[in-house]
C-alpha positions as CSV (number, residue, x, y, z in Angstrom):
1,X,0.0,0.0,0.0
2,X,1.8,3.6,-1.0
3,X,2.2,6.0,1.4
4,X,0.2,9.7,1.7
5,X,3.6,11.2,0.1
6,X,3.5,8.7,-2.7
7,X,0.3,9.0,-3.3
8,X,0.9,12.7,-4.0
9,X,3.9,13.0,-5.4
10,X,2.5,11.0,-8.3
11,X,-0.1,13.4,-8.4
12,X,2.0,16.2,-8.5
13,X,3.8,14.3,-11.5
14,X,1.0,13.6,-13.3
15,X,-0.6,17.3,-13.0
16,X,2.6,18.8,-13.8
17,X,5.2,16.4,-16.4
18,X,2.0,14.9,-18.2
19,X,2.6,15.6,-21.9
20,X,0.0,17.4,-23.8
21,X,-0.5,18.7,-27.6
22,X,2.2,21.9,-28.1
23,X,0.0,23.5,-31.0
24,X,-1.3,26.4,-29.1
25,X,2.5,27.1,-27.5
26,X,3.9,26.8,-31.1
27,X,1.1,28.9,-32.7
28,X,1.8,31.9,-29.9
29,X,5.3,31.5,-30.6
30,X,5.0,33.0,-33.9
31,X,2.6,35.1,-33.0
32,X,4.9,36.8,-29.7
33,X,7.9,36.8,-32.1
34,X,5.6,38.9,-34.8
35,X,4.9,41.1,-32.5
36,X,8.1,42.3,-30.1
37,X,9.4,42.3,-33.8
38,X,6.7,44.8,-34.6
39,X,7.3,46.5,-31.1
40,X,10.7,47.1,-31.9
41,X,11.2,48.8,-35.5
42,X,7.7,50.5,-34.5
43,X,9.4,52.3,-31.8
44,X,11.9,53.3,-34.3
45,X,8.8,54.4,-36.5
46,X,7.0,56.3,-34.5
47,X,9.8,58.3,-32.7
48,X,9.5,56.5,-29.0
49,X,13.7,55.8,-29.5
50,X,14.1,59.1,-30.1
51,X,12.3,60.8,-27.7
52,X,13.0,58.4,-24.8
53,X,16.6,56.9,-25.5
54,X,18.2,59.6,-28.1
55,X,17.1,63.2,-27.4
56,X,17.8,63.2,-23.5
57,X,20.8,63.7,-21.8
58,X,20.1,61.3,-19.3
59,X,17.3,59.2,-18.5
60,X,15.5,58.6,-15.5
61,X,16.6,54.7,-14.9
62,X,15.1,52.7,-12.6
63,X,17.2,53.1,-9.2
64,X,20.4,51.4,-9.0
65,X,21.0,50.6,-13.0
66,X,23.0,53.8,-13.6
67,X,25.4,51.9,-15.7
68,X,22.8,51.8,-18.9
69,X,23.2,55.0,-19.4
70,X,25.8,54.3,-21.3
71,X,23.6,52.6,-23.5
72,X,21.9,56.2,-24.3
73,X,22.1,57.8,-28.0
74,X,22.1,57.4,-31.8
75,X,23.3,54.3,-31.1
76,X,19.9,52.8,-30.0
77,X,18.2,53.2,-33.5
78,X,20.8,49.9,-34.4
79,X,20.4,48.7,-31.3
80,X,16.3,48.3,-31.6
81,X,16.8,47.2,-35.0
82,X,18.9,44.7,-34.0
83,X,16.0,43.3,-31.4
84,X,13.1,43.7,-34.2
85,X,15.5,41.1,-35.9
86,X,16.0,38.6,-32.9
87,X,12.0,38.6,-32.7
88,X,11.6,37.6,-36.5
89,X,13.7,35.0,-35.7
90,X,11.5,33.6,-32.8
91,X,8.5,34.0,-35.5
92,X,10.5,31.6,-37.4
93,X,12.0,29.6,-34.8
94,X,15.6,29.9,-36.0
95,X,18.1,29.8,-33.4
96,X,15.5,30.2,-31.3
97,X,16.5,29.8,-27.6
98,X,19.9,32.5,-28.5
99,X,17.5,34.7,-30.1
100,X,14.4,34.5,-27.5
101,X,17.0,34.7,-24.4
102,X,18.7,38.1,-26.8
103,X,15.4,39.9,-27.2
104,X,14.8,39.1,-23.1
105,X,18.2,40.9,-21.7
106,X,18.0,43.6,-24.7
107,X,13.9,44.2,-23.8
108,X,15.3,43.9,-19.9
109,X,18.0,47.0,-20.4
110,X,15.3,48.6,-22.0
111,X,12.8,48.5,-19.4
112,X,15.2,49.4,-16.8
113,X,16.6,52.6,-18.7
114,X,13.5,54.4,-18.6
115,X,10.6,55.6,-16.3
116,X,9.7,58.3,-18.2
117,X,7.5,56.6,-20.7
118,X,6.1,53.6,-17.7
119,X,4.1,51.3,-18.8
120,X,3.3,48.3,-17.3
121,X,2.8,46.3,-20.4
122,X,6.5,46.6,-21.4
123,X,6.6,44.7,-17.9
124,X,4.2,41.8,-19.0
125,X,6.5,41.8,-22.2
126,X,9.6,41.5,-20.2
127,X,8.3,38.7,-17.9
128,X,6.6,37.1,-21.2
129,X,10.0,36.9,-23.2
130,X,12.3,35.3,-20.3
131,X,9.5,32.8,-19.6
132,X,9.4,32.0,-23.4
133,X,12.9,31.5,-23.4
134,X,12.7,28.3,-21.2
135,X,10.0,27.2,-22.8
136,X,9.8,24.7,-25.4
137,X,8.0,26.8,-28.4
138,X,10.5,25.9,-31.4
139,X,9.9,22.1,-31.4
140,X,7.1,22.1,-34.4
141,X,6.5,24.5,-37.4
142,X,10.1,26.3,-37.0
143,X,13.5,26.5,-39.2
144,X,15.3,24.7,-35.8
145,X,13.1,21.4,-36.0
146,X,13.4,21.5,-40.1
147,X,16.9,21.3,-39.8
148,X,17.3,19.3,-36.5
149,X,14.3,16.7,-36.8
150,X,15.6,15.5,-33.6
151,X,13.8,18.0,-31.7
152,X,11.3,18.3,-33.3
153,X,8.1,17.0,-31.1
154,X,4.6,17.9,-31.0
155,X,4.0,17.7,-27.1
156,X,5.3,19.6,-24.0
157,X,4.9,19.0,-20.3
158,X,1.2,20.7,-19.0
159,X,3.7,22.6,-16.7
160,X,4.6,25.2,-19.7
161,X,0.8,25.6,-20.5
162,X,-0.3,26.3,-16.3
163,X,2.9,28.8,-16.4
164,X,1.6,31.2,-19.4
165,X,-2.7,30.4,-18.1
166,X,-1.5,31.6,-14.2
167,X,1.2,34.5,-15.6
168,X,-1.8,35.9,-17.6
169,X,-4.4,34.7,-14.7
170,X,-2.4,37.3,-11.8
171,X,-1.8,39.9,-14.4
172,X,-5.9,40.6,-14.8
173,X,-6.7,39.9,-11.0
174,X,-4.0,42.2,-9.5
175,X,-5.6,45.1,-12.4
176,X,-9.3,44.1,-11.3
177,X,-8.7,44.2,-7.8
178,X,-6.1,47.5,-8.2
179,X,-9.5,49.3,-9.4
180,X,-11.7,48.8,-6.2
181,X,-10.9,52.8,-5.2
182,X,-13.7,55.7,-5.2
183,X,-12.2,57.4,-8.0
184,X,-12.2,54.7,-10.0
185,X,-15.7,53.8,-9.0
186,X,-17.3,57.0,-9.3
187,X,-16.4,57.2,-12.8
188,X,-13.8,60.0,-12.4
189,X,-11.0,58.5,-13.7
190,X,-12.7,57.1,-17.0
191,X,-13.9,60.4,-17.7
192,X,-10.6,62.1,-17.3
193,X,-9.2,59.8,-20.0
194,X,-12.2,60.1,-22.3
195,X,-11.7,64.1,-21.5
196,X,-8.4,64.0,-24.0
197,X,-10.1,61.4,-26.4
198,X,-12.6,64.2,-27.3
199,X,-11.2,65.1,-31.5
200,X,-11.5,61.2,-31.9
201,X,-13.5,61.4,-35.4
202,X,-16.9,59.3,-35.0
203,X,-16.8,58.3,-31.1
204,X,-14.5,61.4,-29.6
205,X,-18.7,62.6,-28.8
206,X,-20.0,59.5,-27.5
207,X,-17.0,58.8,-25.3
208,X,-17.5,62.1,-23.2
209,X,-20.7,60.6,-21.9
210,X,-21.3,60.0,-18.5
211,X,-23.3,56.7,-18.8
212,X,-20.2,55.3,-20.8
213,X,-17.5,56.4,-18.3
214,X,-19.3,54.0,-15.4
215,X,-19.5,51.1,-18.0
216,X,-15.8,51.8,-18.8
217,X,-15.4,51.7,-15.3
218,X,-17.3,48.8,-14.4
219,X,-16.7,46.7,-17.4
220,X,-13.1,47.3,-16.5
221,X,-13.6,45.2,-13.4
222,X,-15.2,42.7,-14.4
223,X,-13.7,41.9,-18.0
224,X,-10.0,41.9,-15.4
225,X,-11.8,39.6,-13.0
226,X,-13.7,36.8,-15.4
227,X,-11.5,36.9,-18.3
228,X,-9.5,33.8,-17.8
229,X,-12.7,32.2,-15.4
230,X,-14.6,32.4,-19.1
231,X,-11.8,31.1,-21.9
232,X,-11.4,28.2,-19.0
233,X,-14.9,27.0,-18.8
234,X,-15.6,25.2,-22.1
235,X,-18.9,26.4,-22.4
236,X,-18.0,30.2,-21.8
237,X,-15.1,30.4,-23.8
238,X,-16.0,31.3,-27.2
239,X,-18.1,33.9,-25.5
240,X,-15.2,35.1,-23.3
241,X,-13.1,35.0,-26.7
242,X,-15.6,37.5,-28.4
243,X,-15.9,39.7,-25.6
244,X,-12.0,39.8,-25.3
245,X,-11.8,40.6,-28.6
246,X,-13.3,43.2,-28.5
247,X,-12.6,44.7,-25.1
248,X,-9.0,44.7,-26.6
249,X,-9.7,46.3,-30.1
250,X,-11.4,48.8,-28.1
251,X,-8.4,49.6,-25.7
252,X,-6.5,49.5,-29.0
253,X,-8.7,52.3,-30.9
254,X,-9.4,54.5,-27.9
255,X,-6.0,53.9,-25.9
256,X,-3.4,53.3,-28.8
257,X,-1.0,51.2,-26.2
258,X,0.9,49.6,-28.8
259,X,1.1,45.3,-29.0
260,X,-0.4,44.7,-25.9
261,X,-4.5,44.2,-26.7
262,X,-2.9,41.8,-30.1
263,X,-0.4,40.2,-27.5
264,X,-4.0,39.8,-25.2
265,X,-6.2,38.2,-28.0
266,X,-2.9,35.8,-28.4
267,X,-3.0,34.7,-24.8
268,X,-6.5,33.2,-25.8
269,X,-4.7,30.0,-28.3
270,X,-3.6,28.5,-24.6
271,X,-7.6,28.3,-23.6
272,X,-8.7,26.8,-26.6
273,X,-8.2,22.7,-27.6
274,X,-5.3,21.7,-29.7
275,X,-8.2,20.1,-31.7
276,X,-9.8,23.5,-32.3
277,X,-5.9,25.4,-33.1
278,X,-5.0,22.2,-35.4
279,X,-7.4,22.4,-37.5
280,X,-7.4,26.0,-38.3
281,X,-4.1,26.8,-38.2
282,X,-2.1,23.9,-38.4
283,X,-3.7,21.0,-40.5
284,X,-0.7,19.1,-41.6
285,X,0.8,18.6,-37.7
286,X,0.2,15.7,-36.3
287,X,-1.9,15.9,-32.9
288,X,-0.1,14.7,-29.9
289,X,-2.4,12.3,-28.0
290,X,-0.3,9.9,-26.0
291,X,-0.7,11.1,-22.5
292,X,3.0,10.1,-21.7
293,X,4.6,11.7,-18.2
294,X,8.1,12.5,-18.6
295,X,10.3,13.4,-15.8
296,X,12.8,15.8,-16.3
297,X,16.4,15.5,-14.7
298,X,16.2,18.8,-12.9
299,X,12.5,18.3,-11.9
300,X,13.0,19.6,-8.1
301,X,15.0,22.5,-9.7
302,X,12.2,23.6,-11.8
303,X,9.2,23.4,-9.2
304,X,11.8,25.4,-6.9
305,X,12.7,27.7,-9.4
306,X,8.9,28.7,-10.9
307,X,7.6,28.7,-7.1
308,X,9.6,31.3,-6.1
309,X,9.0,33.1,-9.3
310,X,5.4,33.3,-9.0
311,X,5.7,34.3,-5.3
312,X,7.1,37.3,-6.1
313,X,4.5,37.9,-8.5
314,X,1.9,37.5,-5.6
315,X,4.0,39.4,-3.7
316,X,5.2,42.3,-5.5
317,X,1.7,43.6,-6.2
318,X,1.0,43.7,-2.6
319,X,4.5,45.5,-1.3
320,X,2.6,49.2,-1.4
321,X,0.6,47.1,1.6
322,X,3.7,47.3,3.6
323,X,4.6,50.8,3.1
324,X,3.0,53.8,5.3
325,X,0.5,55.9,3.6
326,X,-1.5,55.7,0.0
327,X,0.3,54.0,-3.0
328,X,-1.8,56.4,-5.1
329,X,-0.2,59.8,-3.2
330,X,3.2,58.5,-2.0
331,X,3.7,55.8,-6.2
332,X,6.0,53.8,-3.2
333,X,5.3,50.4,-4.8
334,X,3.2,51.1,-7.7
335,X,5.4,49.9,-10.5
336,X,5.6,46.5,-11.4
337,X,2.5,45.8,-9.4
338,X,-0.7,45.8,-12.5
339,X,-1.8,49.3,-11.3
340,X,-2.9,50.0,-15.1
341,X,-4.7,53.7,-15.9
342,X,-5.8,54.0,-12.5
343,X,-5.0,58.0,-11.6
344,X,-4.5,61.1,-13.7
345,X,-2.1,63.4,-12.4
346,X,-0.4,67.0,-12.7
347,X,2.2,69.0,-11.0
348,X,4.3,72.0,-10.7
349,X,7.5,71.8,-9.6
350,X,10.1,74.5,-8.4
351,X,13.8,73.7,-7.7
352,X,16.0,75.7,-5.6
353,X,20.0,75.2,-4.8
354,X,21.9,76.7,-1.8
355,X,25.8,77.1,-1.7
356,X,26.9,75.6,1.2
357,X,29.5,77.5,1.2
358,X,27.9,81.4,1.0
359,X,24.3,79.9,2.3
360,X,22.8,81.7,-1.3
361,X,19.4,79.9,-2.5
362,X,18.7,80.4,-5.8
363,X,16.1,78.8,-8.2
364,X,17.3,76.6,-10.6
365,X,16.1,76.2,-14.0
366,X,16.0,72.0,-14.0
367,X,14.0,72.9,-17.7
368,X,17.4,72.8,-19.6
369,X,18.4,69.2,-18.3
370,X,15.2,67.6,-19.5
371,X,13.1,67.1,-22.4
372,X,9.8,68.0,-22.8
373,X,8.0,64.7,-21.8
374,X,10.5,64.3,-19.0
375,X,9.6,67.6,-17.5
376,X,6.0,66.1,-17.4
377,X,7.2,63.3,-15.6
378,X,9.3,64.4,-13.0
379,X,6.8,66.2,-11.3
380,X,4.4,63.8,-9.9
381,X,6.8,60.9,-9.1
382,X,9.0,61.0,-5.7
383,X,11.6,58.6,-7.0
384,X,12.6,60.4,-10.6
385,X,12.7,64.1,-8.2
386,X,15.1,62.1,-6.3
387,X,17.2,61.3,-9.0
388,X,16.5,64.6,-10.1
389,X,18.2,66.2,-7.3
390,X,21.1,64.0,-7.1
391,X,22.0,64.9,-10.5
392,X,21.6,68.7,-10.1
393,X,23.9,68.2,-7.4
394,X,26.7,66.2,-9.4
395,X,26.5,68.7,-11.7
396,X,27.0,71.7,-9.7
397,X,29.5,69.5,-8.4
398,X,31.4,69.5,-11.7
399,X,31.6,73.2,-11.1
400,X,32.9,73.2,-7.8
401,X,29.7,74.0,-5.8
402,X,28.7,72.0,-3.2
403,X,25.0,72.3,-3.0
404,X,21.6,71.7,-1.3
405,X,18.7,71.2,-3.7
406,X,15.2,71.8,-2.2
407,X,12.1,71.3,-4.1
408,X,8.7,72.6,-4.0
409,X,6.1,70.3,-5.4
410,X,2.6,70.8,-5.9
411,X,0.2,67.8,-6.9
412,X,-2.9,67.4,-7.9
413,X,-4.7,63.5,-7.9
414,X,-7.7,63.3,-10.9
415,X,-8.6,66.4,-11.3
416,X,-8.2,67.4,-7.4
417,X,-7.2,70.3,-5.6
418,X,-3.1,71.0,-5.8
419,X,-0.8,69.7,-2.4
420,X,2.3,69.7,-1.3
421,X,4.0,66.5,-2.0
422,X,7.4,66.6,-0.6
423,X,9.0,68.5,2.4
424,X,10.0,71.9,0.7
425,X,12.7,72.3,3.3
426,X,14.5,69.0,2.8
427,X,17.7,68.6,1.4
428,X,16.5,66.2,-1.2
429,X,20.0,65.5,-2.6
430,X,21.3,64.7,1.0
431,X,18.7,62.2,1.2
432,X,19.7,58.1,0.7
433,X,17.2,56.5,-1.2
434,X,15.5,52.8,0.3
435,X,13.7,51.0,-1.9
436,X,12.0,48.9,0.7
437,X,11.3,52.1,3.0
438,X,9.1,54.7,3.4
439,X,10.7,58.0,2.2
440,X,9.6,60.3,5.3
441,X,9.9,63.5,3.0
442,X,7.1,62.3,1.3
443,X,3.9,64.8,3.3
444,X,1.6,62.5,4.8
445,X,-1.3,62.9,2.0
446,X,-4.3,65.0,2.7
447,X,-7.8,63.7,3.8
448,X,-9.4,65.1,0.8
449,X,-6.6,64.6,-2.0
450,X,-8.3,62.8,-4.3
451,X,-11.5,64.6,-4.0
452,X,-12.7,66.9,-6.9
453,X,-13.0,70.7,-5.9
454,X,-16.3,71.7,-5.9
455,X,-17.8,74.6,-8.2
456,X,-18.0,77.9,-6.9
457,X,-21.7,79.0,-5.7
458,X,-24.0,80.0,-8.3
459,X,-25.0,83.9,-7.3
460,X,-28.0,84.3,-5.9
461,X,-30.7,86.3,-8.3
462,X,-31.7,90.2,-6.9
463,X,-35.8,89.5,-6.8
């Protein structure tokens, strides 16, 4: 008789190293590598190299990656070239694992040598192409298994499909749940988007009504919280399919945010059967039925190795829990988290220096270090006016002051009343900057922040 352990450690086995049909893997290979391909000369294209990588003197990196500023100028036109190639090579599969694993630390760099332009799908693309990298995707329709039928196979372990189902699964919760806020619920974040969507031709009118701000809002929630609930459940998942469809051509026409609502649509080939994909899409591959379960020689490795990977992604969504005060006032532990198009904000922002060495404050113009959109940015965010102050004082450095930079910053959340953000009388560039700690120069955030100012009083009629 086998022991409790046994028992489920054969379970475990069977749940996770049970080979299944690879058609919907192989299919969204092609798919991924079309698009980071596309994401890459695009941002050539459209200008996003130059105004983000080329133009500036400096970008705003993320905290502690200094060194990829190096990576800054002309030269990143060949360099995003030379990652829109690596992705047409994981559409083909050729040399796949080199080029998937190049695209992931070139994407990486990419993502860490910028703030200014945020977005958290550039995150989901990062995760997406170092997970892709380990995964098994070139084994069927791809140059490497035409020219090494050796590897060619058409199954893969069930483990690669639960990966990419509970990746995508977290992603949509975190957002759904990230949502559950009054500005968000009250419509007054929907319609402060729709507000600059007004000159669309055709819909700019009908998106500046109220009634379709709350169904943004609310089917915002719920299309984040059922999503992957609805392509799971065979019965519900052609429905969820259409309904993703166009929830995502939507975001695309309204919100213009690049691959991600094609990259979303993609996600739905690991729902459907490899039946349903093969037929459509792949008729001539032969459909994997034989159930096998194959062990892998670094099996313990690999549960160790995703397990702590996705407790991080539980986890980092939940850090702003641990630091004092609002996420939405103080951004400590916003980023990475799924917080998507959940605050509008503004600022104005006045630097001051003081020679320590004749006690003289004057204002400093910080408008001739930055570009247009970084002057923007810096305003509302604690971190980048951190890193702004440090490098005033490096540079004032460079001319043999030594100097205090104090900033005053004024902010306003959705539309709000203006506030101070940050202790005018701090020495910002004196101040160390911890990642996992509250910054105490942050102000403590007003009771009524995030509240909308009300009109003035109509006056009253002489009768």
């Amino acid at each position: 008789m086998r022991s409790s352990p046994e028992i489920l450690l054969q379970v475990v086995n069977k749940f996770l190293f049970k080979h299944i049909d690879n058609t919907g893997l192989v299919l969204f290979r092609v798919f991924f590598g079309l698009l980071i391909a596309i994401e890459a000369f695009g941002a050539i294209i459209t200008g996003w190299v130059r105004l983000n990588v080329v133009e500036p003197e400096f970008t705003f990196n993320f905290i502690g990656f200094d060194f990829l500023q190096y990576l800054i100028g002309p030269g990143m036109y060949a360099y995003f070239a030379v990652m829109g190639i690596f992705g047409i090579m994981v559409m083909l599969g050729y040399k796949y694992r080199i080029s998937m694993v190049a695209y992931a630390i070139m994407w990486t760099a990419v993502y860490l040598i910028q703030k200014t332009s945020y977005n958290n799908h550039y995150y989901l693309m990062m995760l997406l192409c170092w997970i892709m990298a380990f995964l098994p995707a070139h084994r069927w329709f791809s140059i490497d298994a035409k020219l090494n039928p050796e590897l060619k196979s058409p199954s893969m372990p069930r483990w690669v499909l639960l990966i990419l189902i509970l990746q995508v699964w977290l992603v949509y919760t975190f957002a759904s749940v990230a949502k559950f806020y009054p500005d968000w619920l009250d419509g007054t974040t929907t319609a402060l988007f729709m507000k600059g969507k007004s000159d669309y031709s055709l819909i700019g009118g009908f998106l500046q009504l109220e009634w379709v701000h709350y169904s943004i809002a609310y089917v915002g929630i719920l299309f984040d919280l059922l999503i992957v609930p609805l392509l799971l459940w065979k019965r519900t998942r052609l429905l969820g399919f259409g309904i993703s469809v166009f929830f995502h051509l939507f975001n695309s026409i309204v919100f213009q945010i690049g691959i991600f609502p094609y990259m979303s649509i993609a996600f739905a080939l690991f729902f459907f059967s490899s039946e349903t994909l093969q037929k459509r899409f792949l008729p001539k591959k032969k459909l994997y039925t034989g159930n096998e379960i194959i062990l892998p020689k670094h099996k313990n490795l690999l549960i160790t190795v995703f397990s702590i990977y996705f407790l991080f992604q539980i986890g980092l969504p939940l850090r702003h829990w641990t630091f004092k005060d609002d996420v939405l006032w103080t951004e400590e532990g916003h980023r990475l988290s799924w917080r998507m198009m959940l605050r509008s904000k503004g600022g104005m922002l006045t630097i001051y220096t003081e020679d320590k060495a004749t006690q003289k404050r004057i204002r400093y113009d910080h408008s001739k270090l930055l570009t247009k959109k970084q002057r923007r940015s810096v305003k509302t965010k604690p971190d980048i006016l951190w890193q702004l102050a440090q490098r005033i004082k490096n540079l004032e450095a460079e001319e043999g002051r030594d100097v205090s930079v104090y900033m005053d910053v004024r902010i306003k959340i959705n539309g709000g009343k203006y506030f101070q953000l940050i202790d005018p009388e701090t020495d910002l560039a004196a101040q160390k900057w911890h990642p996992f700690k509250h910054s105490e120069w942050i102000l403590p955030s007003p009771e009524d922040y995030h509240k909308k100012p009300q009109p003035p009083p109509r006056p009253k009629s002489d009768q």
